[in-house]
C-alpha positions as CSV (number, residue, x, y, z in Angstrom):
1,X,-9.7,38.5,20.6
2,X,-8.0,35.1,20.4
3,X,-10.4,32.3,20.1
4,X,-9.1,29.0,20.7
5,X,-11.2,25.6,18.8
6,X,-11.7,22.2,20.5
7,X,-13.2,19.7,17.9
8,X,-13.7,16.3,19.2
9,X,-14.1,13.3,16.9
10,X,-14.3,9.4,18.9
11,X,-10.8,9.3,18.1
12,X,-9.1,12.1,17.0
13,X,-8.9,15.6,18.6
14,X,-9.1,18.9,16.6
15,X,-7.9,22.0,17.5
16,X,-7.0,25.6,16.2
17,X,-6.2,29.6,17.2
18,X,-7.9,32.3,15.8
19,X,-7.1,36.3,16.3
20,X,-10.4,37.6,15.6
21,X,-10.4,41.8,15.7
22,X,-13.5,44.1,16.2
23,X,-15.6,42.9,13.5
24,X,-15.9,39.7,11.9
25,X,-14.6,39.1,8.4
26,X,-16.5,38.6,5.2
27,X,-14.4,35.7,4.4
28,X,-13.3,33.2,6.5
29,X,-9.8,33.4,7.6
30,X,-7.1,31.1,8.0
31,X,-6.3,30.1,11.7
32,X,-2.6,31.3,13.6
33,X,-2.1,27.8,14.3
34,X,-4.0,24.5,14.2
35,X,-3.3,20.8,15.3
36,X,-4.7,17.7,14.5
37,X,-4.5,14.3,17.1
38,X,-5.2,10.9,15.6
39,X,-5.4,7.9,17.9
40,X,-7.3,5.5,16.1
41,X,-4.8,3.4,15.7
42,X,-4.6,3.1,19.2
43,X,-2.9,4.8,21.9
44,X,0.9,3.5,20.8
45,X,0.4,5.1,17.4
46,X,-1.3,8.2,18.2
47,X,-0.2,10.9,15.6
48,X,0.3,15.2,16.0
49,X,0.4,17.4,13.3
50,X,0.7,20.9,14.1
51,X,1.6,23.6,11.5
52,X,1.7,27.4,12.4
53,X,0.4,29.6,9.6
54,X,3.8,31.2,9.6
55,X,5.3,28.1,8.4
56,X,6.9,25.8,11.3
57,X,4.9,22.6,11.2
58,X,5.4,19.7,13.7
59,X,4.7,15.6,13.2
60,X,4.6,13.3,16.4
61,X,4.2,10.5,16.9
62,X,2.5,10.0,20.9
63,X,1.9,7.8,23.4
64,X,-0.9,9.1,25.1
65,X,-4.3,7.9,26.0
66,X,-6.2,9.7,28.1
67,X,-7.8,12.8,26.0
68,X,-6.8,15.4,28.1
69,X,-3.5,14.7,28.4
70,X,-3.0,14.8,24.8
71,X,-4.8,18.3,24.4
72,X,-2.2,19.5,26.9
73,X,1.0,18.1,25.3
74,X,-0.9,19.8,21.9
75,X,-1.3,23.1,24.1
76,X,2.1,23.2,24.7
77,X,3.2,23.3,21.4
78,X,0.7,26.5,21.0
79,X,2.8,28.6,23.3
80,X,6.5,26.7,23.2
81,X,9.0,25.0,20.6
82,X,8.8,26.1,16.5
83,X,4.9,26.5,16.2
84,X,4.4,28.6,19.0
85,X,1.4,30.6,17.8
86,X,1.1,33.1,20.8
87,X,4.0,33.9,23.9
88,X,1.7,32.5,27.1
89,X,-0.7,30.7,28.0
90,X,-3.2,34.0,29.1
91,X,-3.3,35.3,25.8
92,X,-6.3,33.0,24.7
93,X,-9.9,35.1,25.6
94,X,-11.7,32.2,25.3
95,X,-12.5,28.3,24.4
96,X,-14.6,26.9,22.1
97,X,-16.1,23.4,21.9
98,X,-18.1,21.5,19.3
99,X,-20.7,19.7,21.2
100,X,-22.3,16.7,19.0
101,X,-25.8,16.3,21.0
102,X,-27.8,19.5,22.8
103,X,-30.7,17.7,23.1
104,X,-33.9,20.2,22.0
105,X,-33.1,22.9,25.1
106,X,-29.9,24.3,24.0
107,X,-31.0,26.3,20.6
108,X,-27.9,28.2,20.2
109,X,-24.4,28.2,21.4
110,X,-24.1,28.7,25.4
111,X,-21.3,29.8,27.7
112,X,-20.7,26.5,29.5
113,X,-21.8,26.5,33.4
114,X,-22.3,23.9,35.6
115,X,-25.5,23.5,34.4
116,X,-24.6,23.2,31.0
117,X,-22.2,20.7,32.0
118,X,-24.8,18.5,33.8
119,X,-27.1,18.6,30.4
120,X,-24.5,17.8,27.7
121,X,-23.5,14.8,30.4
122,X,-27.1,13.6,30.4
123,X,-27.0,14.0,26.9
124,X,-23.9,11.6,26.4
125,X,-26.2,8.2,26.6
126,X,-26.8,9.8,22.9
127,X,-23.7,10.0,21.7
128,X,-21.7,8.8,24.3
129,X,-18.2,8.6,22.0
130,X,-18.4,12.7,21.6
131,X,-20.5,14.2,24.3
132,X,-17.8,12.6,27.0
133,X,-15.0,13.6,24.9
134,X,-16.2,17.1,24.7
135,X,-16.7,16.8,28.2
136,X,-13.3,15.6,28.9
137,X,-11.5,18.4,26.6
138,X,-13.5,21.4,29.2
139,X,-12.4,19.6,32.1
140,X,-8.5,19.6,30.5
141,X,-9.4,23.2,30.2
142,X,-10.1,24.2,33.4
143,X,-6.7,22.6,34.9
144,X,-4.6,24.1,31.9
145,X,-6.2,27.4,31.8
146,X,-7.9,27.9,35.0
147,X,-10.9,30.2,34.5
148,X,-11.0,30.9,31.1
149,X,-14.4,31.4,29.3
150,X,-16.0,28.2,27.8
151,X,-18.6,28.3,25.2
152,X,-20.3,25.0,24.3
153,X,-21.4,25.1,20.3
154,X,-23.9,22.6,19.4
155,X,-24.3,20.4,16.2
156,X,-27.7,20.0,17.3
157,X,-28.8,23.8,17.3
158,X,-29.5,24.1,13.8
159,X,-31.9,21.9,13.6
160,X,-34.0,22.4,16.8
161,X,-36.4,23.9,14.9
162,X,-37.6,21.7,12.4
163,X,-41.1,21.4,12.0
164,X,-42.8,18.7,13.7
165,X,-43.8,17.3,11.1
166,X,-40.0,16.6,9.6
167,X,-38.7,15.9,13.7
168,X,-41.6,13.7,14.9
169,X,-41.3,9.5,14.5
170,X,-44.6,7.9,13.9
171,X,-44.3,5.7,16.8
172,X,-46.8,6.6,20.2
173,X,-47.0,10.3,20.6
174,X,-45.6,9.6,24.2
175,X,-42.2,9.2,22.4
176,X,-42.3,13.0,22.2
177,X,-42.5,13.8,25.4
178,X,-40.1,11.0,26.5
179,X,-37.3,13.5,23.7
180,X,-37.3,11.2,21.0
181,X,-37.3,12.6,18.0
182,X,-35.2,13.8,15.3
183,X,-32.3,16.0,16.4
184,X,-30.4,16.0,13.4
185,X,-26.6,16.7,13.7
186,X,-23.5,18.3,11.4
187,X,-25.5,21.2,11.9
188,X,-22.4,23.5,12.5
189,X,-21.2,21.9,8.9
190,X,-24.9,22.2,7.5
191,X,-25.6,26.0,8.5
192,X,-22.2,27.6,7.7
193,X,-22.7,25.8,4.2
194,X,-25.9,27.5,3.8
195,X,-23.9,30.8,4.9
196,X,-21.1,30.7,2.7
197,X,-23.2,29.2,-0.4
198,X,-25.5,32.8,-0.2
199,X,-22.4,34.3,-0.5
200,X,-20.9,32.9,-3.1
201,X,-23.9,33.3,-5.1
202,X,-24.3,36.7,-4.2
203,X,-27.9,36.0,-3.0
204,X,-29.9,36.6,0.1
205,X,-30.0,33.4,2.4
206,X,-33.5,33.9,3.6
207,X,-34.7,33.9,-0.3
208,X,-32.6,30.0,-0.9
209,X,-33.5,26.6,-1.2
210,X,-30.4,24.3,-0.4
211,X,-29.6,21.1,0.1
212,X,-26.5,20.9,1.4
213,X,-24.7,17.6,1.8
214,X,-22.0,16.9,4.6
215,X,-20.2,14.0,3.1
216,X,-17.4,12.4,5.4
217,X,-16.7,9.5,7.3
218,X,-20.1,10.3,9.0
219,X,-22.4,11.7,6.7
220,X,-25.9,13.8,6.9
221,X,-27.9,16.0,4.5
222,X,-29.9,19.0,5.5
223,X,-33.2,20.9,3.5
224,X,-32.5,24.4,4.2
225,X,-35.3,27.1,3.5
226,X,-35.1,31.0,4.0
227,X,-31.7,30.0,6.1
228,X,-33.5,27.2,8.2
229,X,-33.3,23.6,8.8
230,X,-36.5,22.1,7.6
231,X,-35.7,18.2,7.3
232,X,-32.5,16.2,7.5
233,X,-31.3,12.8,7.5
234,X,-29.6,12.0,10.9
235,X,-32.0,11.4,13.3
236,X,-32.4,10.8,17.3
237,X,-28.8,9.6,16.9
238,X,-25.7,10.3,14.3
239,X,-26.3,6.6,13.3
240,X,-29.9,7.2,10.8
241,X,-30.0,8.2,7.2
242,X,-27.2,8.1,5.2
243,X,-24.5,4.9,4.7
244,X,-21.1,6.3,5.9
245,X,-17.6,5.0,6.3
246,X,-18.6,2.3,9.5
247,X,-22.1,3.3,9.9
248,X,-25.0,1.7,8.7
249,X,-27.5,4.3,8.0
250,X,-31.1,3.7,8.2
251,X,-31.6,0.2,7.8
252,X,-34.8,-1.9,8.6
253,X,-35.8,-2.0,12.0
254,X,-37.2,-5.5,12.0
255,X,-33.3,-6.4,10.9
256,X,-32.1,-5.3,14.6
257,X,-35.2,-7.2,16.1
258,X,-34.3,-10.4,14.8
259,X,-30.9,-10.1,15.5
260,X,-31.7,-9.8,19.3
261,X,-34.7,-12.6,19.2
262,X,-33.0,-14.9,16.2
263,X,-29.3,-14.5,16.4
264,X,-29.3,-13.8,20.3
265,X,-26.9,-10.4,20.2
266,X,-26.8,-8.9,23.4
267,X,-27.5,-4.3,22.7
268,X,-23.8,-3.8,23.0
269,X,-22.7,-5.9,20.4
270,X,-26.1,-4.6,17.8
271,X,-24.8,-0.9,18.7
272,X,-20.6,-2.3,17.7
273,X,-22.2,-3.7,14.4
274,X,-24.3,-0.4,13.6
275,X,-21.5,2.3,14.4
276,X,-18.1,0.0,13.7
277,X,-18.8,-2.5,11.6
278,X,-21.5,-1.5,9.0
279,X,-21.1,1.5,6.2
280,X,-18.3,1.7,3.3
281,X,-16.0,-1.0,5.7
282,X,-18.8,-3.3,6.6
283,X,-19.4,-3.7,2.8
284,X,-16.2,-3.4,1.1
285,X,-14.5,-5.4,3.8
286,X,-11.5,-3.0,2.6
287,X,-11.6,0.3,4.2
288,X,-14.0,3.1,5.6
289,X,-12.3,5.8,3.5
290,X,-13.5,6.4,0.3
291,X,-10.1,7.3,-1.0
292,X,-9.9,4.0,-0.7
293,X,-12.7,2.2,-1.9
294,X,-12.3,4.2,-5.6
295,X,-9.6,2.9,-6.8
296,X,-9.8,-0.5,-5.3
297,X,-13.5,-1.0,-7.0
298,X,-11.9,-1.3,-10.7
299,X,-11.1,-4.8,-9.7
300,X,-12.9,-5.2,-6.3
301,X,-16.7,-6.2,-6.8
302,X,-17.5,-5.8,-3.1
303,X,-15.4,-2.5,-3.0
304,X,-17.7,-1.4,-6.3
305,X,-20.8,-2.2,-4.5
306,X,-19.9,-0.3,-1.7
307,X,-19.6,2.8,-3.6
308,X,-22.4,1.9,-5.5
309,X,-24.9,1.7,-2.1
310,X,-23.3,4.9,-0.6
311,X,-24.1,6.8,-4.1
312,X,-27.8,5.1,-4.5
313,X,-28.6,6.4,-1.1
314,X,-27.4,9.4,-1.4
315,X,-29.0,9.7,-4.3
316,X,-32.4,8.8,-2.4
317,X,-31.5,11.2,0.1
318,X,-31.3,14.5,-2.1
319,X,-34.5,13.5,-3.7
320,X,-36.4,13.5,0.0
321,X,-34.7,16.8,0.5
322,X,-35.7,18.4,-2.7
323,X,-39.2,17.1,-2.0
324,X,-39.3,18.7,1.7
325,X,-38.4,22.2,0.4
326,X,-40.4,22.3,-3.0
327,X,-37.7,22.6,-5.2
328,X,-33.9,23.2,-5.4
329,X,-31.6,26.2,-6.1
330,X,-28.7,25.1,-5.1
331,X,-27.1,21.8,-3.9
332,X,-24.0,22.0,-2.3
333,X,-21.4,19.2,-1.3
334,X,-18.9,19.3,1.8
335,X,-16.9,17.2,4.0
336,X,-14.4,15.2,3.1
337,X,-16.0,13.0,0.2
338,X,-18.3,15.9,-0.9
339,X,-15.3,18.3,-1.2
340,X,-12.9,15.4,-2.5
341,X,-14.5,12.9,-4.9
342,X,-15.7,14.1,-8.1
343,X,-16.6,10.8,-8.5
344,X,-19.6,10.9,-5.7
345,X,-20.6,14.1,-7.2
346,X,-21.1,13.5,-10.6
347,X,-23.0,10.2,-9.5
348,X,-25.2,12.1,-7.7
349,X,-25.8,14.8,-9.7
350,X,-27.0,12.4,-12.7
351,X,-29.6,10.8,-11.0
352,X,-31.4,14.3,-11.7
353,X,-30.6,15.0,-15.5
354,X,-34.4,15.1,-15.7
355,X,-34.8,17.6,-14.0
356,X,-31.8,19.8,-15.8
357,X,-29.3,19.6,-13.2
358,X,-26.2,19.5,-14.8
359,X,-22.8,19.8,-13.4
360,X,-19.9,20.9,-15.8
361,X,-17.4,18.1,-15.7
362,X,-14.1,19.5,-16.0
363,X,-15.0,21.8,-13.1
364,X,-15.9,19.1,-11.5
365,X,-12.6,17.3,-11.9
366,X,-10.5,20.4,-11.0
367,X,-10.7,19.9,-7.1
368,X,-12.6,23.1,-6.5
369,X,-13.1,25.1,-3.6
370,X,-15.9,27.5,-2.8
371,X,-16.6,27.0,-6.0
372,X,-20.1,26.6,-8.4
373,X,-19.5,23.9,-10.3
374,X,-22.7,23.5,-12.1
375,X,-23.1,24.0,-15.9
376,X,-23.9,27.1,-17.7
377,X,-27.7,25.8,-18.5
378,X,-28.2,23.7,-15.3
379,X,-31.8,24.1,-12.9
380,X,-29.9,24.8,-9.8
381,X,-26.7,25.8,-8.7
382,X,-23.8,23.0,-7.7
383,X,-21.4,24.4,-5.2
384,X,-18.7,22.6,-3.7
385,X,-17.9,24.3,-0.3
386,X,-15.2,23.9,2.0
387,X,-15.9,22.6,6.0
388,X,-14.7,25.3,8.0
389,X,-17.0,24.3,11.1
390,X,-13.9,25.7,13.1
391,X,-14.5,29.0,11.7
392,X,-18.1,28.7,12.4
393,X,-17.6,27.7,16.4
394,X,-14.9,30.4,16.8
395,X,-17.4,33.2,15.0
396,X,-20.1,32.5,18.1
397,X,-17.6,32.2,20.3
398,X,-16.6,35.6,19.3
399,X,-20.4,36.7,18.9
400,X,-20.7,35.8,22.9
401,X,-17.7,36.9,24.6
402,X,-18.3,40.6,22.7
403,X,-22.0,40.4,24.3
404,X,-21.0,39.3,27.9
405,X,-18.3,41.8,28.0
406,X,-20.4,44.8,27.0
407,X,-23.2,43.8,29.3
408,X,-20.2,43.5,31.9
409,X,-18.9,47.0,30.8
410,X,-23.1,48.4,30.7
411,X,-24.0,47.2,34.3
412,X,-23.6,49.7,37.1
């Protein structure tokens, strides 16, 4: 079966191919063919990378827009030119989509309907950057590939049930019934983490207690017990919690108050401030990428603070985790940062010497993958895990299309 991965970001667009056969792998594998689409540098200097696993790889540079043209001039290079990764257009089975926001109805992934559709557009006054860009990428489907089976996999799914306790705010109880609460998101990132970290420590899932921290341009933690989301740090939107590269985080909510009464800013600008102009940039007044911020905060004060907020947070973060599940035996990094900066690691992992979590630091420094990086005599485990949240929407893609074609093949 040949699963084919949308992944929306604001501004960027990733995609991949899988060939999945009658069982699922152990490991994850690598994809026939992926591409990446980078436009936020604007529309004139929107980049394409696409590499084929059997070596032909493609840069563009495109002048393109509108998101669905850009997924088909990136389709085309799936089934034409050097990285052709299959011989037409019919040989994908089905489409998979990362959906950021599926509100508390949609508890695991769903074949996308009309009705589906209708909820996930609801949804976008949420996160209206990737809930209308996941809606614009099935639309592109249906007039490139006609019919095909969508599936809709939601970031939001994982942690739908939290306990109440962990998703409630303490503001009227009417704000329950009106849906806000605490949805939590990266929970494709957050549960496949949990998935792979059993595995590499050879234990059962259901007998863990993780916290496993997605650590990229946006970033979120999750408390994981017996292979379920019990608390996390993103909240009714993917703007609370942690600082990340132009988010704010959690901040105080009497700061946004007297910005509207005192310094007269109008929502749209507050919400600009909060999602664009806040995090690792806002403070370093340098960059949003941390591979950026390291080496500029030897001589950079603001560029050292930054680093030094996003680490104390975090910091404060794992410690709220650990204190949800009871204890710890494992944390595990991800993302971007949290598979990339040794730096962020051993800062966080130092914060809780006292309670004998020690990480071994030349494993540490060695860029490791899938790995357990924690010293011999540490507490807990520290694993350093590598996103594969394709892999994880292609596997329930897979998982869906098997069941609706042997219910198909079953009904008289």
């Amino acid at each position: 079966m040949k699963v084919f991965v949308l992944n929306a970001g604001s501004s960027s667009q990733k995609s991949c191919l899988y060939d999945i056969g009658d069982s699922l792998p152990k490991s994850p594998p690598e994809p026939l063919w992926k591409a990446h689409i980078d436009w936020s540098g604007g529309s004139e200097n929107a980049e394409m990378t696409v590499k084929n696993s059997a070596g032909p790889t493609l840069d563009e540079k495109l002048k393109v827009d509108a998101r669905g043209e850009a997924i088909k001039t990136m389709l085309d290079t799936l089934w034409s030119g050097p990285t052709r990764g299959i011989g037409q257009r019919s040989g994908i089975d089905v489409v998979g989509h990362r959906v950021v926001h599926g509100g508390h109805n949609y508890q695991q992934a769903m074949m996308v309907t009309p009705e589906v559709r209708a909820e996930i557009a609801a949804l976008a006054v949420f996160a209206p950057l990737h809930n209308r860009a996941d809606l614009d990428g099935m639309e592109a489907i249906d007039r490139i590939l006609g019919t095909i089976p969508q599936v809709a996999v939601f970031d939001t799914a994982f942690h739908s049930q939290m306990p109440l306790p962990a998703a409630a705010y303490p503001g009227p109880y009417e704000w329950l019934a009106r849906g806000i609460r605490r949805y939590g998101f990266h929970g494709i990132s957050h549960q496949y983490c949990a998935q792979r970290s059993a595995e590499i420590l050879g234990r059962d899932l259901a007998q863990l207690k993780l916290v496993t921290c997605h650590l990229g341009n946006g970033c979120s933690l999750a408390a994981i017990r017996d292979g379920r989301s019990v608390d996390t740090t993103m909240g009714f939107t993917p703007l609370d919690g942690l600082m990340m590269g132009t988010r704010s985080g959690s901040v105080d909510p009497g700061i946004l108050i007297h910005l509207l009464r005192e310094e007269k800013y109008s929502a749209e600008e507050l919400e600009q401030v909060l999602n664009q102009k806040s995090g690792l940039l806002g403070i370093s007044g340098i960059s949003n990428d941390m591979r950026q911020i390291l080496p500029a905060m030897k001589t950079n004060a603001r560029a050292r603070l930054a680093f030094d907020i996003f680490t104390h947070r975090l910091r404060s973060c794992i410690g709220t985790m650990v204190a949800s599940l009871g204890g710890l035996d494992a944390l595990v990094f991800t993302g971007g940062i949290g598979e990339n900066s040794p730096e962020v690691r051993a800062a966080a992992c130092d914060a809780f010497e006292f309670l004998s979590l020690k990480i071994d630091a030349e494993k540490n420094a060695a860029s490791p993958v899938d790995q357990d990086i924690a010293a011999a005599d540490s507490s807990a485990r520290v694993l350093v895990v590598q996103a594969r949240e394709d892999w994880a929407i292609a596997r329930e893609c897979w998982k869906l299309a098997r069941n609706k074609r042997a219910y198909v093949e079953d009904s008289p």
